[in-house]
ROFIPA-211775 format. One record per residue: x, y, z of N, C-alpha, C, O in turn; residue number from 1; residue in three letters. Coordinates in nm, 3 decimals, padded with zeros to 5 digits. Each point is the difference from the previous one (the first is absolute). Layout:
<node n_c1="X" n_c2="Y" n_c3="Z" ca_c1="X" ca_c2="Y" ca_c3="Z" c_c1="X" c_c2="Y" c_c3="Z" o_c1="X" o_c2="Y" o_c3="Z" num="NUM" residu="ALA"/>
...
***
This chain:
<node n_c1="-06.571" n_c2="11.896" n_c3="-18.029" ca_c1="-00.031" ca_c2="00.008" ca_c3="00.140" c_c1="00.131" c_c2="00.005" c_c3="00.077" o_c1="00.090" o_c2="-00.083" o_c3="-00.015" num="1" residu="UNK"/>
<node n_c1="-00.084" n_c2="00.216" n_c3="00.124" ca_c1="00.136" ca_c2="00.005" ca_c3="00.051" c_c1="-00.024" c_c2="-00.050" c_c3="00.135" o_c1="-00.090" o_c2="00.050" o_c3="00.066" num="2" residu="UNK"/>
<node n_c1="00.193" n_c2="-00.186" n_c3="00.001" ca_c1="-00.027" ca_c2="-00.056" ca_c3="00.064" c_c1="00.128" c_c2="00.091" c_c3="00.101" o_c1="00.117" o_c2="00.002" o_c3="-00.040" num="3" residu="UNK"/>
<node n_c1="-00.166" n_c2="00.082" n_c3="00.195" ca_c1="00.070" ca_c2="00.048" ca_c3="00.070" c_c1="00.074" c_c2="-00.092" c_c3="00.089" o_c1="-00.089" o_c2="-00.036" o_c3="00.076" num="4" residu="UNK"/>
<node n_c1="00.206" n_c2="-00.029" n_c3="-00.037" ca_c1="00.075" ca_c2="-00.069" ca_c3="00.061" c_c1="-00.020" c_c2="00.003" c_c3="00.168" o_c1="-00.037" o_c2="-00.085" o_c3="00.082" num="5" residu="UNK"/>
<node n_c1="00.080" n_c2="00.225" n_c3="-00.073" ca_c1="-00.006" ca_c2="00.075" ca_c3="00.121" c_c1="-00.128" c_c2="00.008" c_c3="00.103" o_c1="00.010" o_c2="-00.003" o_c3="00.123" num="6" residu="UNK"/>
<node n_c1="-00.154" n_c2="00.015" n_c3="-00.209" ca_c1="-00.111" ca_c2="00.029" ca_c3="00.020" c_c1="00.014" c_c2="-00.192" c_c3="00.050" o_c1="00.046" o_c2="-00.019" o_c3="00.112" num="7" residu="UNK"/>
<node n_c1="-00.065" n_c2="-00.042" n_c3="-00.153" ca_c1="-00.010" ca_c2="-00.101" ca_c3="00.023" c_c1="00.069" c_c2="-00.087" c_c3="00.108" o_c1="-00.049" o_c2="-00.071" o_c3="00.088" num="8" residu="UNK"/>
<node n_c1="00.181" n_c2="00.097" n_c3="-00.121" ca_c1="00.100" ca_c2="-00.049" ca_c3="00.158" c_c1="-00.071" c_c2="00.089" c_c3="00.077" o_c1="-00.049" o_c2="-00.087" o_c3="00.073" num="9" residu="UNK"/>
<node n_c1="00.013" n_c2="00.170" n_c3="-00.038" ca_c1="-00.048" ca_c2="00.105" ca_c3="00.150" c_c1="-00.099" c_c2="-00.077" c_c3="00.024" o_c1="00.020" o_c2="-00.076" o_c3="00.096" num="10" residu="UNK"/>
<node n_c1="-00.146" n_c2="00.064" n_c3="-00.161" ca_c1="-00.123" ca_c2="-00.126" ca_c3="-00.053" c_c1="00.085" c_c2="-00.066" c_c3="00.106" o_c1="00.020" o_c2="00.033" o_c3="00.116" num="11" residu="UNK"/>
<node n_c1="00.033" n_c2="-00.158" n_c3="-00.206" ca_c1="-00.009" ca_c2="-00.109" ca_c3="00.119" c_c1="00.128" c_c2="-00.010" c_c3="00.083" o_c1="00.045" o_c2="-00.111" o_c3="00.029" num="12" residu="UNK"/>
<node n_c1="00.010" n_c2="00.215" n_c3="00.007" ca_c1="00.098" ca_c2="-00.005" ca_c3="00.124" c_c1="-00.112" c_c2="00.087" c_c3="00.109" o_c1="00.036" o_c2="00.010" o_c3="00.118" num="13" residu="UNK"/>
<node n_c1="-00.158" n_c2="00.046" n_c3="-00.154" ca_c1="-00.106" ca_c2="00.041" ca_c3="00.118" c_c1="-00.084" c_c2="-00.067" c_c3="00.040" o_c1="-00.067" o_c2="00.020" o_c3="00.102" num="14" residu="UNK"/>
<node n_c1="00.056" n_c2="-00.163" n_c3="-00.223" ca_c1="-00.112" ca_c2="-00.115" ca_c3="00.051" c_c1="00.073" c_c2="-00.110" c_c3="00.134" o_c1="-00.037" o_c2="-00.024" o_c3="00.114" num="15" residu="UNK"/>
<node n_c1="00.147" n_c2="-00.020" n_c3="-00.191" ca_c1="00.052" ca_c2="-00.056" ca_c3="00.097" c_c1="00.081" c_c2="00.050" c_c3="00.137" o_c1="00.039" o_c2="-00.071" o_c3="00.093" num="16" residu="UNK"/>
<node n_c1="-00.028" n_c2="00.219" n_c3="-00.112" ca_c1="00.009" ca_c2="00.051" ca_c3="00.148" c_c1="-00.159" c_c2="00.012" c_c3="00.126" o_c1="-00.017" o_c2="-00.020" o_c3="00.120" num="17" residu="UNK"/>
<node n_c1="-00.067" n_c2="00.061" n_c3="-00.235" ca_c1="-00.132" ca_c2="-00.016" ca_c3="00.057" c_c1="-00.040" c_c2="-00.143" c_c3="00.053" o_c1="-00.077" o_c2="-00.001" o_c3="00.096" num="18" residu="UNK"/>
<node n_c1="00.117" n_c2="-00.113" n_c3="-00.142" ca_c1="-00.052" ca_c2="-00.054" ca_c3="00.035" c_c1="00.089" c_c2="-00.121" c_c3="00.137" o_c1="-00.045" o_c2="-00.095" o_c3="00.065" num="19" residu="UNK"/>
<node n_c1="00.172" n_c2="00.156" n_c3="-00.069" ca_c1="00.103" ca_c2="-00.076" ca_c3="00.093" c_c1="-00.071" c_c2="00.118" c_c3="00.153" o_c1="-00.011" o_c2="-00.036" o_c3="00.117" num="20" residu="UNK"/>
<node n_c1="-00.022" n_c2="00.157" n_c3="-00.169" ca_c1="-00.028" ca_c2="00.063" ca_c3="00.123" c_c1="-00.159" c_c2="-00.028" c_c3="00.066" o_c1="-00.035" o_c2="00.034" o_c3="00.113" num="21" residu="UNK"/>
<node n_c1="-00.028" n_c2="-00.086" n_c3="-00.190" ca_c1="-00.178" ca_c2="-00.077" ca_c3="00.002" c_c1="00.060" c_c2="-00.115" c_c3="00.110" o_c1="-00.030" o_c2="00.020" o_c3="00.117" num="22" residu="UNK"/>
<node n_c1="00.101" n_c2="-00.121" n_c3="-00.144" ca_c1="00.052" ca_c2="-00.096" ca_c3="00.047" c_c1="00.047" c_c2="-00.027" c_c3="00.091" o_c1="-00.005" o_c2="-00.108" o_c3="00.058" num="23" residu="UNK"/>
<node n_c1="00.085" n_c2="00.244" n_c3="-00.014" ca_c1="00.049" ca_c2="00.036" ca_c3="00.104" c_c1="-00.079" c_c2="00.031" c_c3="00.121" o_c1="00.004" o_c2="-00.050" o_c3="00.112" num="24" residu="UNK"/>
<node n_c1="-00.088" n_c2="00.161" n_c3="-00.169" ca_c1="-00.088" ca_c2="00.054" ca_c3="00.087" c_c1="-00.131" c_c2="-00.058" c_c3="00.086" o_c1="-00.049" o_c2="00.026" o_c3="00.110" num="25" residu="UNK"/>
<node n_c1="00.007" n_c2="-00.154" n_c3="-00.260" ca_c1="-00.105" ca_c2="-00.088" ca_c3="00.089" c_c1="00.065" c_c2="-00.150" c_c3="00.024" o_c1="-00.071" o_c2="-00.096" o_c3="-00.031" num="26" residu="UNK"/>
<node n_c1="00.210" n_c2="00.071" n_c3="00.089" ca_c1="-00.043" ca_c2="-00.089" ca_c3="00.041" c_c1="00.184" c_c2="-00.078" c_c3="-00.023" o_c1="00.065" o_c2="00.017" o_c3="-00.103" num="27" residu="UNK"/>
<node n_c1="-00.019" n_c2="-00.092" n_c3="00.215" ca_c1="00.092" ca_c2="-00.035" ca_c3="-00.030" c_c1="00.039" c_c2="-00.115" c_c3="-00.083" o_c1="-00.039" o_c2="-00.112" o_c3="00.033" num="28" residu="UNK"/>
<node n_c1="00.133" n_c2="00.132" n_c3="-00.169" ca_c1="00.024" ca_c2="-00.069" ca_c3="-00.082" c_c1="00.095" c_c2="-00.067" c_c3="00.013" o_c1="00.099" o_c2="00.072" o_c3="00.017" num="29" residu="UNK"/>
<node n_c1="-00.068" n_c2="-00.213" n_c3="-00.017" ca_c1="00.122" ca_c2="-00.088" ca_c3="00.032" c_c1="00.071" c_c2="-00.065" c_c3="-00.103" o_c1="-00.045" o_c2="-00.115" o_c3="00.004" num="30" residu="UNK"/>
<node n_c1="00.109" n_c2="00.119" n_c3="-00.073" ca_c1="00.099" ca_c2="-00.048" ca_c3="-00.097" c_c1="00.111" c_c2="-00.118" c_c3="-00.001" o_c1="00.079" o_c2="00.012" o_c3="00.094" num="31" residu="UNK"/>
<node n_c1="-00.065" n_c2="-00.074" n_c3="-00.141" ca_c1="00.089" ca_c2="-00.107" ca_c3="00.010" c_c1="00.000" c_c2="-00.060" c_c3="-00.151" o_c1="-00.079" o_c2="-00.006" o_c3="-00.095" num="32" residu="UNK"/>
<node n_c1="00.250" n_c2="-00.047" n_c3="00.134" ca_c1="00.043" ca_c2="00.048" ca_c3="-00.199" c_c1="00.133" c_c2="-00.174" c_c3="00.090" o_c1="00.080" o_c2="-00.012" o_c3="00.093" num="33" residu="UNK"/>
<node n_c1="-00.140" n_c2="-00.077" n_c3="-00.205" ca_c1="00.081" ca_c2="-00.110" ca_c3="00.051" c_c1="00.058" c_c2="-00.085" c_c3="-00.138" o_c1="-00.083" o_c2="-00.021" o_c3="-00.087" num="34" residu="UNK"/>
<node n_c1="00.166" n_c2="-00.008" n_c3="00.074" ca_c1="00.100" ca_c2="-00.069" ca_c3="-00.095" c_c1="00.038" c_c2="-00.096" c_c3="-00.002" o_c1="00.073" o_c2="-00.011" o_c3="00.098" num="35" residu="UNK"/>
<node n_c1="-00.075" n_c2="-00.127" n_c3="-00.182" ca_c1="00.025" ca_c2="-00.124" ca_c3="00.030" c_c1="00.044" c_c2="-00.053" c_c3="-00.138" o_c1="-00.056" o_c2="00.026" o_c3="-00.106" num="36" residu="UNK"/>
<node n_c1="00.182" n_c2="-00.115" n_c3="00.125" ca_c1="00.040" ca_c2="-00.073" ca_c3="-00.112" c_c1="00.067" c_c2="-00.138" c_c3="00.017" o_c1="00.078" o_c2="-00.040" o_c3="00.087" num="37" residu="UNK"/>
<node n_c1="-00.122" n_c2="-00.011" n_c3="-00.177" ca_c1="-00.011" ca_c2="-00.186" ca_c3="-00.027" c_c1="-00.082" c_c2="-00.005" c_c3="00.061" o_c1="-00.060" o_c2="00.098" o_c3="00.044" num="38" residu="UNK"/>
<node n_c1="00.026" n_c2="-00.243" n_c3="-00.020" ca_c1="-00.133" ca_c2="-00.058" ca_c3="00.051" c_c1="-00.033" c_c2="00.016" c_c3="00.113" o_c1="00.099" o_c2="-00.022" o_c3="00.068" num="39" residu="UNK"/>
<node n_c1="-00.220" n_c2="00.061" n_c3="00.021" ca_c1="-00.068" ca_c2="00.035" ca_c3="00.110" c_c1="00.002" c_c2="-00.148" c_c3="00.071" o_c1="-00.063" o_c2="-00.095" o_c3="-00.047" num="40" residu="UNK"/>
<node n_c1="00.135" n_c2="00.088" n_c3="00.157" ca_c1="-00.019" ca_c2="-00.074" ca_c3="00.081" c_c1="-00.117" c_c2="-00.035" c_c3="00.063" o_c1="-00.052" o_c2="00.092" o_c3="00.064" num="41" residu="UNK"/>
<node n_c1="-00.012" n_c2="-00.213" n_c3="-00.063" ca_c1="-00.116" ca_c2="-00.040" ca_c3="00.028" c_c1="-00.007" c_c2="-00.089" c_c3="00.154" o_c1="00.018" o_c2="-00.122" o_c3="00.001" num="42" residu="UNK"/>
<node n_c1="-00.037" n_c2="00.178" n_c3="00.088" ca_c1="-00.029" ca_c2="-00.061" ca_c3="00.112" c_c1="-00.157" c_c2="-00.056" c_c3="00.057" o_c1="-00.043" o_c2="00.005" o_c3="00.115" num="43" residu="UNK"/>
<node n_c1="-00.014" n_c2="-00.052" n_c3="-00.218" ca_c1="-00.102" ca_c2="-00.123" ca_c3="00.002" c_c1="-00.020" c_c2="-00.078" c_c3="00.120" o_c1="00.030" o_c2="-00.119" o_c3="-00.013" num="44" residu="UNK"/>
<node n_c1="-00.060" n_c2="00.143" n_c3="00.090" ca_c1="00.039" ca_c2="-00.110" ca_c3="00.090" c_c1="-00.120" c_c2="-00.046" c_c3="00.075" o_c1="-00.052" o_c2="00.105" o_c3="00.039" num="45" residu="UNK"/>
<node n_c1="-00.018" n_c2="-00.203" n_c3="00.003" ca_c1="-00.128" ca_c2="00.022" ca_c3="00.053" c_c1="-00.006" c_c2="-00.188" c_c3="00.075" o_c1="-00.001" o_c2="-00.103" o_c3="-00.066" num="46" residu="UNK"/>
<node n_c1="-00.001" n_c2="00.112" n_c3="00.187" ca_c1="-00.019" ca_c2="-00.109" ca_c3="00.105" c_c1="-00.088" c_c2="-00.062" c_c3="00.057" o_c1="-00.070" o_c2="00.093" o_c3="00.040" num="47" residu="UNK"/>
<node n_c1="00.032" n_c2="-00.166" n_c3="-00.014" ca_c1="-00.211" ca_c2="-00.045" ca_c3="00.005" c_c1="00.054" c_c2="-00.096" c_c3="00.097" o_c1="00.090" o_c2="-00.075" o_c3="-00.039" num="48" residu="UNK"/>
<node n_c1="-00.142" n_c2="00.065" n_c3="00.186" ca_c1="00.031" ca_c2="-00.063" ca_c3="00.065" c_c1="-00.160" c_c2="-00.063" c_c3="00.102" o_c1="-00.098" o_c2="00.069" o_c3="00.026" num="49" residu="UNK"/>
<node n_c1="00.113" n_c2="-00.169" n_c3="00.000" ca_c1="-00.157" ca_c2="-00.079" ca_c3="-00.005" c_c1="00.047" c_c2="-00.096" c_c3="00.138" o_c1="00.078" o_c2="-00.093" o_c3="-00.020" num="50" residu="UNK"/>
<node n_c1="-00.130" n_c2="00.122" n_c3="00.161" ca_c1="00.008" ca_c2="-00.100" ca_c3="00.084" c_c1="-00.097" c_c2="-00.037" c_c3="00.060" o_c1="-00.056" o_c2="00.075" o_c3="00.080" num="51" residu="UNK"/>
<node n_c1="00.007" n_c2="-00.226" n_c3="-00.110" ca_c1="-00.156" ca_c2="-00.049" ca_c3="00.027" c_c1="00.023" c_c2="-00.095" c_c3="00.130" o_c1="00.031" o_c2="-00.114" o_c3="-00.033" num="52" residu="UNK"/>
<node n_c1="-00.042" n_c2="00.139" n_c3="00.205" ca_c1="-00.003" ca_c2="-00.119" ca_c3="00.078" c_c1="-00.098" c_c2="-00.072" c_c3="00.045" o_c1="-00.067" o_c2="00.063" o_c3="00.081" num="53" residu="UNK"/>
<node n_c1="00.037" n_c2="-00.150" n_c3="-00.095" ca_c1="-00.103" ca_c2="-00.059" ca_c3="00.005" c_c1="00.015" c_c2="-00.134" c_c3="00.150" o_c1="00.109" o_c2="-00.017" o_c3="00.055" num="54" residu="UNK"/>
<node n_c1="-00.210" n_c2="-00.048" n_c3="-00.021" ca_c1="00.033" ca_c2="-00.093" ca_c3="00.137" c_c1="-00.098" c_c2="-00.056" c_c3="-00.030" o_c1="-00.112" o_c2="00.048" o_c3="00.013" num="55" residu="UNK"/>
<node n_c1="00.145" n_c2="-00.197" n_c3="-00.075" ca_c1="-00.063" ca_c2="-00.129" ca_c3="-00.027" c_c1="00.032" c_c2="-00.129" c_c3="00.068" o_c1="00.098" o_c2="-00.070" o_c3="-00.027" num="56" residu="UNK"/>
<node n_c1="-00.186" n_c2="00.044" n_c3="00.116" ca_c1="00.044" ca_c2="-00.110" ca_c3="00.089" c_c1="00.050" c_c2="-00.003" c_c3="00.056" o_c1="00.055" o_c2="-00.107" o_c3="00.024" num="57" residu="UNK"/>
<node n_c1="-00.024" n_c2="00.230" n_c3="00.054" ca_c1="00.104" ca_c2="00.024" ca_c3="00.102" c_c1="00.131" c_c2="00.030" c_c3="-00.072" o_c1="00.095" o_c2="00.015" o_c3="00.077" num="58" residu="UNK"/>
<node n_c1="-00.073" n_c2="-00.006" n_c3="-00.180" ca_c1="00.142" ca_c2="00.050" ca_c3="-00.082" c_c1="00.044" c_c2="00.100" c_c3="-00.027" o_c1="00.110" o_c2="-00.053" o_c3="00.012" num="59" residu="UNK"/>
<node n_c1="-00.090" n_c2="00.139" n_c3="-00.036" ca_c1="00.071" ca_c2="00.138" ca_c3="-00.006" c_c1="00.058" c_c2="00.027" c_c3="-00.165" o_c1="00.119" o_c2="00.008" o_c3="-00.028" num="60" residu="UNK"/>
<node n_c1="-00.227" n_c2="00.002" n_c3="-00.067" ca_c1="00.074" ca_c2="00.003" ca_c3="-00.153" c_c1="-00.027" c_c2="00.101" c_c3="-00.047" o_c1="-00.106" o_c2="00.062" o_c3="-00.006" num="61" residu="UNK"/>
<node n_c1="00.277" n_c2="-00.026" n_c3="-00.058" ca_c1="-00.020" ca_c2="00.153" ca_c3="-00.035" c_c1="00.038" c_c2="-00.033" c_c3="-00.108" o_c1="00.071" o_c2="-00.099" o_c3="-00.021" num="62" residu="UNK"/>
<node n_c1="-00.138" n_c2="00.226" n_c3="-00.113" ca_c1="00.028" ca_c2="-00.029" ca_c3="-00.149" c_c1="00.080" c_c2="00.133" c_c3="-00.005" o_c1="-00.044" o_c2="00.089" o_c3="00.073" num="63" residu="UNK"/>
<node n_c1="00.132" n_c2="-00.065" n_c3="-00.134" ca_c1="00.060" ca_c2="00.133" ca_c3="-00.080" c_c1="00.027" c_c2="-00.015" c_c3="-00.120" o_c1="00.070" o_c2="-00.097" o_c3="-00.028" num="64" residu="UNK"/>
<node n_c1="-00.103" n_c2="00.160" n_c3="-00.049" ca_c1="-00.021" ca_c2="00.058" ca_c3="-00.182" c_c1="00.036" c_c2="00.127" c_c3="00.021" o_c1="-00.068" o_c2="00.079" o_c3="00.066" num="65" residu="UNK"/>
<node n_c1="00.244" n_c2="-00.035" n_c3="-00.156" ca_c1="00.014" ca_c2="00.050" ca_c3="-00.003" c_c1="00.096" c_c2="00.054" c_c3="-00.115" o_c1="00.122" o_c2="-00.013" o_c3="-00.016" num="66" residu="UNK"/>
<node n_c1="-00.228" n_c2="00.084" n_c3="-00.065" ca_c1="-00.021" ca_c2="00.021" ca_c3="-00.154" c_c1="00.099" c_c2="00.162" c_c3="-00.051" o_c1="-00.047" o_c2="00.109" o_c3="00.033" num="67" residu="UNK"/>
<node n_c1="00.133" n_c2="-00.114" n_c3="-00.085" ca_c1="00.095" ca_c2="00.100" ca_c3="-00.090" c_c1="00.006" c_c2="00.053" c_c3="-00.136" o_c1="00.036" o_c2="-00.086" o_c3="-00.081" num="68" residu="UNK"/>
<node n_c1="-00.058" n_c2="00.195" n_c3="00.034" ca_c1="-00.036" ca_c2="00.059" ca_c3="-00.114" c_c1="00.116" c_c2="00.089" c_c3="-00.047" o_c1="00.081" o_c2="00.039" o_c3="00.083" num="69" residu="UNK"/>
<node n_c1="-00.075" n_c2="-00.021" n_c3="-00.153" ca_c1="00.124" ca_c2="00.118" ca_c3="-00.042" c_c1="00.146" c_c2="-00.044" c_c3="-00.030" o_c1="00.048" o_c2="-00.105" o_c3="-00.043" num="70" residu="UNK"/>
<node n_c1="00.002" n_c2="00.217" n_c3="00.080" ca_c1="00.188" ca_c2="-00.038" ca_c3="00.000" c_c1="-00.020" c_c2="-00.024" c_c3="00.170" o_c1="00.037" o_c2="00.090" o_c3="00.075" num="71" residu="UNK"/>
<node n_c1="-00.099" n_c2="-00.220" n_c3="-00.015" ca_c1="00.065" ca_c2="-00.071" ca_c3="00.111" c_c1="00.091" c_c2="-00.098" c_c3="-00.014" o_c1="00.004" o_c2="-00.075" o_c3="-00.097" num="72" residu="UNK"/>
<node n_c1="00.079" n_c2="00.070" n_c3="00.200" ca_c1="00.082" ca_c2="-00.148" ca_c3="-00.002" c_c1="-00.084" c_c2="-00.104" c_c3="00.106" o_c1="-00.109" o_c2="-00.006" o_c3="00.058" num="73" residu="UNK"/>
<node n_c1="00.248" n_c2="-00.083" n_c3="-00.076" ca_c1="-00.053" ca_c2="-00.137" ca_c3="00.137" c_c1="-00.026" c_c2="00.085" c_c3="00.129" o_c1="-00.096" o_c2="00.028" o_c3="00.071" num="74" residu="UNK"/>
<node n_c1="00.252" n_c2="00.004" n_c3="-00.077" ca_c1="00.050" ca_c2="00.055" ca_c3="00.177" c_c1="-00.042" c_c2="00.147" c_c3="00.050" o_c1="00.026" o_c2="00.064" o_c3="00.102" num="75" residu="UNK"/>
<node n_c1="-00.092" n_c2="-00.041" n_c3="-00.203" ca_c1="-00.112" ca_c2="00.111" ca_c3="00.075" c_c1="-00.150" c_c2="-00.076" c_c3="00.009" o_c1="-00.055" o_c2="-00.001" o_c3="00.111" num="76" residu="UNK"/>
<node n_c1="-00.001" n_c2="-00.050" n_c3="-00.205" ca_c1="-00.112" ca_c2="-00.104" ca_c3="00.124" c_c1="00.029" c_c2="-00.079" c_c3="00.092" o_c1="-00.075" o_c2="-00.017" o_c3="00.096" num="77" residu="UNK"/>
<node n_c1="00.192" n_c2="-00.048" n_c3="-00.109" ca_c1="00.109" ca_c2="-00.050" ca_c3="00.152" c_c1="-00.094" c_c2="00.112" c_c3="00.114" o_c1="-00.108" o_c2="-00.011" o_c3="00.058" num="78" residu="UNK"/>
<node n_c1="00.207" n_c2="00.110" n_c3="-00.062" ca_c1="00.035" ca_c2="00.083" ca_c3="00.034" c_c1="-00.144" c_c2="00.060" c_c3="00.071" o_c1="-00.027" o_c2="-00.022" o_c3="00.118" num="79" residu="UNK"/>
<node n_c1="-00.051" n_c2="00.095" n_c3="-00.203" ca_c1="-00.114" ca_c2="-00.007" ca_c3="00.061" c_c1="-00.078" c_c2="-00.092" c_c3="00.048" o_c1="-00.084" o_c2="00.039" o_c3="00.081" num="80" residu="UNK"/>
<node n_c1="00.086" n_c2="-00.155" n_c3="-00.109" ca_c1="-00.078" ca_c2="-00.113" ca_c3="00.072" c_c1="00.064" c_c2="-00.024" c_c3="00.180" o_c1="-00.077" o_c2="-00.008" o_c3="00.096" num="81" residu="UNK"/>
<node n_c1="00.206" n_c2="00.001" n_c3="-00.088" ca_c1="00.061" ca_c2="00.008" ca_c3="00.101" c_c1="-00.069" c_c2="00.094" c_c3="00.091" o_c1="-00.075" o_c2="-00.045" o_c3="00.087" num="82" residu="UNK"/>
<node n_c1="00.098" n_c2="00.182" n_c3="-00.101" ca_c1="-00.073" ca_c2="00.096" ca_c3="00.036" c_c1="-00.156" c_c2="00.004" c_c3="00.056" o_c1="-00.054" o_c2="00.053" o_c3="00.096" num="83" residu="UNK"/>
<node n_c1="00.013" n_c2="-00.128" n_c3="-00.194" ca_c1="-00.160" ca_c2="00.017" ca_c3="00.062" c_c1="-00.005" c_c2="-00.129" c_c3="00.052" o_c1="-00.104" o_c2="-00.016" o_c3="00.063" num="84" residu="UNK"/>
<node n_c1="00.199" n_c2="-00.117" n_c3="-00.063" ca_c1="-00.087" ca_c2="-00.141" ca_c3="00.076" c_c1="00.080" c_c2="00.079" c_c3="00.168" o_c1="-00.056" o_c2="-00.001" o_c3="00.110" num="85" residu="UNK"/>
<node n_c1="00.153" n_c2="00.041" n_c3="-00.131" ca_c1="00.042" ca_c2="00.081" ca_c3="00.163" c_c1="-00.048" c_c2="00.107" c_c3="00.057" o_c1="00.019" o_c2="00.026" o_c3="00.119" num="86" residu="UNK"/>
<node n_c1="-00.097" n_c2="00.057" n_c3="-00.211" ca_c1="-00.099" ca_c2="00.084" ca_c3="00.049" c_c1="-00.108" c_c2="-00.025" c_c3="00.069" o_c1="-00.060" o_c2="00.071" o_c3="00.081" num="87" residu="UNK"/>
<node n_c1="00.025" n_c2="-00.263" n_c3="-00.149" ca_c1="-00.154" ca_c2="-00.048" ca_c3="00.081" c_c1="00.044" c_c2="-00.115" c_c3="00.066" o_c1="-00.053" o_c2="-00.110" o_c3="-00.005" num="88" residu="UNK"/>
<node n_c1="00.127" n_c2="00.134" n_c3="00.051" ca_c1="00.075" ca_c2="-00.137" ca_c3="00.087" c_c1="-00.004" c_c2="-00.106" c_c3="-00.095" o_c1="-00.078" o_c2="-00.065" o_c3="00.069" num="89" residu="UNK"/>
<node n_c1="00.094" n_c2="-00.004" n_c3="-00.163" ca_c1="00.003" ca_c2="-00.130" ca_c3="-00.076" c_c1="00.124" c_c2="-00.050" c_c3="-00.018" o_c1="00.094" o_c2="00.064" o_c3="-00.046" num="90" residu="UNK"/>
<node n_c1="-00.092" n_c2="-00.215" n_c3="00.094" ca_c1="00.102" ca_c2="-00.057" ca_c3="-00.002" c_c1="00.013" c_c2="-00.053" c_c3="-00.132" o_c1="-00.089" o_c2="-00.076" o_c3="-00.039" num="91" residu="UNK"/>
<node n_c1="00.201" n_c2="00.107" n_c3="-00.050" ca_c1="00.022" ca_c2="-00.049" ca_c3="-00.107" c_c1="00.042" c_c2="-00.105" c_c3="-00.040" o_c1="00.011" o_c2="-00.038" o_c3="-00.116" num="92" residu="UNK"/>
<node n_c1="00.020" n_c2="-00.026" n_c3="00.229" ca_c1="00.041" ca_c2="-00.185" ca_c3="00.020" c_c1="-00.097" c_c2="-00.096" c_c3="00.044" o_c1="00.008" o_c2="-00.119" o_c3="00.028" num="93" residu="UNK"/>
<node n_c1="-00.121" n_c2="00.218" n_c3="-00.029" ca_c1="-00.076" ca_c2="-00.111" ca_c3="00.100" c_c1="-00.077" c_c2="-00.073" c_c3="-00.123" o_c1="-00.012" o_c2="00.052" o_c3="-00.111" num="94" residu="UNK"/>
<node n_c1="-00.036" n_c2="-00.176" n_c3="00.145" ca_c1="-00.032" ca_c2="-00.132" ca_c3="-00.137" c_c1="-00.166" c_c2="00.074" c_c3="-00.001" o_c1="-00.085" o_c2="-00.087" o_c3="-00.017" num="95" residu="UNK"/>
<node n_c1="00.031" n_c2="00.218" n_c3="00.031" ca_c1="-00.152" ca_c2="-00.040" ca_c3="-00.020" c_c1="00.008" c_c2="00.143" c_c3="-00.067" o_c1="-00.094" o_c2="00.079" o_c3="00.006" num="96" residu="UNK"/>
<node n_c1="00.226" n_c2="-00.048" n_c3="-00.077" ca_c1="00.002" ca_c2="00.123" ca_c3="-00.120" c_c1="-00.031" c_c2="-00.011" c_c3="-00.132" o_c1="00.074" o_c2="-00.077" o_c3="-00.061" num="97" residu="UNK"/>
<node n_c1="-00.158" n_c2="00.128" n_c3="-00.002" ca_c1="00.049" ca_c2="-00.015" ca_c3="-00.152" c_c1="00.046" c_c2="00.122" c_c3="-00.063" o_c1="-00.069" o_c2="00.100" o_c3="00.017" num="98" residu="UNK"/>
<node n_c1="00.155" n_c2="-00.094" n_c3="-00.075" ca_c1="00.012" ca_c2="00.118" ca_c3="-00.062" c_c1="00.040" c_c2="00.019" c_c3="-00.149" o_c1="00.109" o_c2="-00.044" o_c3="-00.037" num="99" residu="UNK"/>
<node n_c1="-00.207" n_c2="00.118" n_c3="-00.066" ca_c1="00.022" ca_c2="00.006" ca_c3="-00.137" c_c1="00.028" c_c2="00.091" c_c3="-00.059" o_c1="-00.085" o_c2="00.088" o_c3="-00.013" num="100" residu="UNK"/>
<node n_c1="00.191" n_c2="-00.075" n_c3="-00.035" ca_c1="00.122" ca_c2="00.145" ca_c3="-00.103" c_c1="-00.049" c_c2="-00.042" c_c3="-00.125" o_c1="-00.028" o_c2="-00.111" o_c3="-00.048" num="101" residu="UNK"/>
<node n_c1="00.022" n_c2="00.259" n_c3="-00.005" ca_c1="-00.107" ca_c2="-00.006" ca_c3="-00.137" c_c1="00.061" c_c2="00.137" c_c3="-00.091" o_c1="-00.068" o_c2="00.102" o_c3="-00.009" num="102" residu="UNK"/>
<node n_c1="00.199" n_c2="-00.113" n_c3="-00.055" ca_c1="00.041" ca_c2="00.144" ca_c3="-00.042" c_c1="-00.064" c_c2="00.008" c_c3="-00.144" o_c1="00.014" o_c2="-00.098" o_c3="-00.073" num="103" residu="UNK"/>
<node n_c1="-00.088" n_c2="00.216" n_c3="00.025" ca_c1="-00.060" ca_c2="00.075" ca_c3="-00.155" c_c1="00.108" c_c2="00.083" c_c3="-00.007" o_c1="00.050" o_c2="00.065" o_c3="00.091" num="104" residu="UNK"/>
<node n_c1="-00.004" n_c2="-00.074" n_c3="-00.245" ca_c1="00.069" ca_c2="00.089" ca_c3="-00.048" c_c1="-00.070" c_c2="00.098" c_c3="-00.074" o_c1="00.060" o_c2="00.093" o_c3="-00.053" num="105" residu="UNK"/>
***
């Protein structure tokens, strides 16, 4: 059996022209070609922030639970806690706060 070389490259240098021009024609194709070496940096990071005020007896008591998952540190739940007790007016000195830091690795 004589196997033609030629006959065959024409073969599939007409399939895959046929079909880059199919591709073309219905519809735009987007490509992206990305490369990475050593370990993929993992930015995990996930913040759970919980403010319950409540008014018992005329008192003013606020609870905050505020729970960290991932690659967080301290001073970014610092950090965000700051942020949101000054976002809702809460005084962070005042004696009728509680507040509980809870980091998952």
């Amino acid at each position: 059996m004589k196997v033609e070389y030629k006959s065959m490259f024409l073969g599939v240098l007409t399939g895959i022209i046929g079909v880059v021009i199919l591709l073309f024609v219905l519809g735009n194709v987007e490509t992206e070609l990305s490369f990475t070496t050593g370990d993929p940096i993992k930015k995990n990071k996930n913040i759970n922030v919980s403010i319950n005020r409540t008014i018992d007896n005329g008192e003013d008591l606020t609870n905050v639970i505020i729970k960290g998952s991932g690659k967080v540190t301290r001073e970014e739940l610092d950090a965000e806690l700051e942020r949101l007790l000054q976002e809702h007016g809460i005084d962070k000195n005042n004696s009728n706060i509680n507040i509980e830091i809870e980091i998952n690795n």
